[in-house]
DOFI-384490 format. One record per residue (C-alpha): residue number from 1; residue in three letters; x, y negated, z negated. Coordinates in pm, 1 decimal, padded with zeros to 6 digits, always signed. Example, Ala and Ser with C-alpha at 12.3 -4.5 7.8 and 13.67 -1.06 7.14 Angstrom:
! residues 2
[atom 1, "Ala", [+01230.0, +00450.0, -00780.0]]
[atom 2, "Ser", [+01367.0, +00106.0, -00714.0]]
***
This chain:
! residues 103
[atom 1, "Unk", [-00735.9, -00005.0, +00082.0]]
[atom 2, "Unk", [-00533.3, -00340.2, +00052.7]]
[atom 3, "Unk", [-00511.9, -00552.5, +00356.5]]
[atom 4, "Unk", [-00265.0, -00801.0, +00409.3]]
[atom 5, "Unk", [-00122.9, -01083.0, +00662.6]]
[atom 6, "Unk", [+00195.7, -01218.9, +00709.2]]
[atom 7, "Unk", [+00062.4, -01498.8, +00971.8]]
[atom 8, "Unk", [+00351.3, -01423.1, +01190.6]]
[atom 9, "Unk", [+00486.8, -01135.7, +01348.1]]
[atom 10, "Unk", [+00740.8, -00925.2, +01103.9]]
[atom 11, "Unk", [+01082.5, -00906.5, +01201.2]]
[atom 12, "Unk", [+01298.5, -00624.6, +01119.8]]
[atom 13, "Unk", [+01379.1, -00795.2, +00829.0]]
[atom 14, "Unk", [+01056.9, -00815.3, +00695.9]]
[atom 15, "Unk", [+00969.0, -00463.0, +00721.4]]
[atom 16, "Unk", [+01347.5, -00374.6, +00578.5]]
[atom 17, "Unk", [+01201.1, -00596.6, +00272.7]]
[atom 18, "Unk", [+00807.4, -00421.3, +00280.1]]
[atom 19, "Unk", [+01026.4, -00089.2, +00229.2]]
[atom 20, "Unk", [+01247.4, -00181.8, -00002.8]]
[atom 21, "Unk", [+00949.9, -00334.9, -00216.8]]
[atom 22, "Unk", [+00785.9, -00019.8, -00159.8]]
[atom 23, "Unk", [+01064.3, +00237.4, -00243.7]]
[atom 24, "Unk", [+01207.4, -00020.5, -00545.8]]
[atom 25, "Unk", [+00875.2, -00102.4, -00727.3]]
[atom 26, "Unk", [+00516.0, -00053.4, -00581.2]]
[atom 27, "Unk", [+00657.2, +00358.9, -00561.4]]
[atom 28, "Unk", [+00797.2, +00454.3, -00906.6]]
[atom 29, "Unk", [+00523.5, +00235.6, -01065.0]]
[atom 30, "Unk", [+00230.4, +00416.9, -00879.5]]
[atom 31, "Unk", [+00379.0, +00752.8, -00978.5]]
[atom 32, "Unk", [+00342.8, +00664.4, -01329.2]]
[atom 33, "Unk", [-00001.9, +00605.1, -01299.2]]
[atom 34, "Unk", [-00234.9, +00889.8, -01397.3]]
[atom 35, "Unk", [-00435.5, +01032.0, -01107.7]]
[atom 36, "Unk", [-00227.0, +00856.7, -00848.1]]
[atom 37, "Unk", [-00149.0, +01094.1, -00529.5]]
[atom 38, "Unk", [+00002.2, +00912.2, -00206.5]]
[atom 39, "Unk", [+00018.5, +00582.4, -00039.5]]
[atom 40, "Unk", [+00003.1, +00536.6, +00344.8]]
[atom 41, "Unk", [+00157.7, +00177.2, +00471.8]]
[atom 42, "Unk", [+00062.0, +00085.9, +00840.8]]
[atom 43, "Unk", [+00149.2, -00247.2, +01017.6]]
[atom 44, "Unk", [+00160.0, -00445.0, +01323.6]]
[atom 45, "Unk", [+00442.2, -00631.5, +01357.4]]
[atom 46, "Unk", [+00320.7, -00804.6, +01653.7]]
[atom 47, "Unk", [+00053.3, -00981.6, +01426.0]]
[atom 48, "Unk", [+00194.1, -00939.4, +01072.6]]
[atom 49, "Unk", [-00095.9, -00790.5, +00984.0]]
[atom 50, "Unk", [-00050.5, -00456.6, +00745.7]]
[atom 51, "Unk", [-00318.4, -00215.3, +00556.4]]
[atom 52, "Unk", [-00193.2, -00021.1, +00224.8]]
[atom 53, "Unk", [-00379.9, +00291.7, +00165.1]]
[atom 54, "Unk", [-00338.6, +00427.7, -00174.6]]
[atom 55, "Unk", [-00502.9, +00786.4, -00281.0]]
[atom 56, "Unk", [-00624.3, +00902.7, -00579.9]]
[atom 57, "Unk", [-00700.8, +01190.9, -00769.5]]
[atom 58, "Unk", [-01055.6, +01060.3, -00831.1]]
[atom 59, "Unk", [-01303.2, +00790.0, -00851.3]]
[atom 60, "Unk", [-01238.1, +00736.9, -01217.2]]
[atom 61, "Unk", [-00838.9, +00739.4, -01177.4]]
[atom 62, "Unk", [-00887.5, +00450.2, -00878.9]]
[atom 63, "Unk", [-01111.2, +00229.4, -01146.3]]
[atom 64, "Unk", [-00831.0, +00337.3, -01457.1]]
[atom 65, "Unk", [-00588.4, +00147.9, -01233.2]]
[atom 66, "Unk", [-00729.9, -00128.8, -01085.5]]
[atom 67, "Unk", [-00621.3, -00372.9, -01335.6]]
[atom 68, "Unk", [-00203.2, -00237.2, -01257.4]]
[atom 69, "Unk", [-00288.7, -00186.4, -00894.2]]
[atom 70, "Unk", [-00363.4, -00544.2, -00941.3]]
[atom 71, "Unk", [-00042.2, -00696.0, -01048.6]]
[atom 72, "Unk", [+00142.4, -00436.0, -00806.7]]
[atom 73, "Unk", [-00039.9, -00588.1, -00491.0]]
[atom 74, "Unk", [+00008.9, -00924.0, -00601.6]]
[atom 75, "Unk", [+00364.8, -00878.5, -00677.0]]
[atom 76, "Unk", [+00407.6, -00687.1, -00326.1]]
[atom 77, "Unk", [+00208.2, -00948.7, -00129.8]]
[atom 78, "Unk", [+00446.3, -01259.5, -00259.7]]
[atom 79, "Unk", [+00780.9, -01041.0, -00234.9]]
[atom 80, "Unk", [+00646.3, -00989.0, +00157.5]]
[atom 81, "Unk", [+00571.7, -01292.4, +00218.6]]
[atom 82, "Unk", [+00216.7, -01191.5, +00301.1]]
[atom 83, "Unk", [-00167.6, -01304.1, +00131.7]]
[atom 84, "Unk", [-00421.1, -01047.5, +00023.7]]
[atom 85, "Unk", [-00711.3, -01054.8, +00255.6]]
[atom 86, "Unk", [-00917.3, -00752.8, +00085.3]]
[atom 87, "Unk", [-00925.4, -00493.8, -00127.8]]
[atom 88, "Unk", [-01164.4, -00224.1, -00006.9]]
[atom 89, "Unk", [-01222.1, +00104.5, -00193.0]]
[atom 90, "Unk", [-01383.3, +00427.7, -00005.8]]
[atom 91, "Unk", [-01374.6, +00809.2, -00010.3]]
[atom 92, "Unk", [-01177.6, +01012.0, +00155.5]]
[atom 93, "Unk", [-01425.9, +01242.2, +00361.1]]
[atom 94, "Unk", [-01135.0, +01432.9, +00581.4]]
[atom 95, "Unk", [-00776.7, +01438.5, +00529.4]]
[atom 96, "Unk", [-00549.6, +01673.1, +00742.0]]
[atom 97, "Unk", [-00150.0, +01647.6, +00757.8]]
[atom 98, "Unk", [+00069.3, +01848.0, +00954.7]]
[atom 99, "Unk", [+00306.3, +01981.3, +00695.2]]
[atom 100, "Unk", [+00590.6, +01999.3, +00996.9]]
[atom 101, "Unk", [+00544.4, +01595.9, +01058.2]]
[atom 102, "Unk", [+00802.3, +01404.8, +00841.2]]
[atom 103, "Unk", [+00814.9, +00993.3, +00810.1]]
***
């Protein structure tokens, strides 16, 4: 878990920008990385602040990527305008999604 702020509130600009980052780069360059399986992206645009979620296959496929999960947050962060204020790592205990429920 990557947690970022913008140290202002995000326009709709902004988050047009966080997307296209997203969709452009951060996306097709997770995919290629072995064991990767979703990303979740929540924000408040009242405060700028935003959390990245990424999931993974296992333990060992989260530590094979750190070092390209690295350059891919950094690259993210500066294209957003935002500053890395952690980098957290836990296990998921429960995961549900309603299959019906589409972003």
């Amino acid at each position: 878990m990557s947690t970022f702020e913008a140290g202002r509130a995000l326009s709709d600009e902004d988050v047009a920008q966080i997307q296209r980052t997203a969709e452009e780069q951060i996306l097709p360059a997770a995919r290629g990385m072995d064991g990767f399986r979703g990303i979740l992206y929540l924000m408040d645009r009242g405060t700028g602040k935003s959390i990245s979620v990424t999931l993974w296959e296992s333990e060992a496929a989260l530590r094979a990527s750190e070092e390209a999960a690295n350059r891919l947050r950094e690259r993210s962060a500066q294209e957003a305008g935002e500053e890395i204020r952690g980098v957290d790592r836990f296990e998921v205990a429960y995961f549900e999604l309603d299959r019906n429920v589409v972003a």
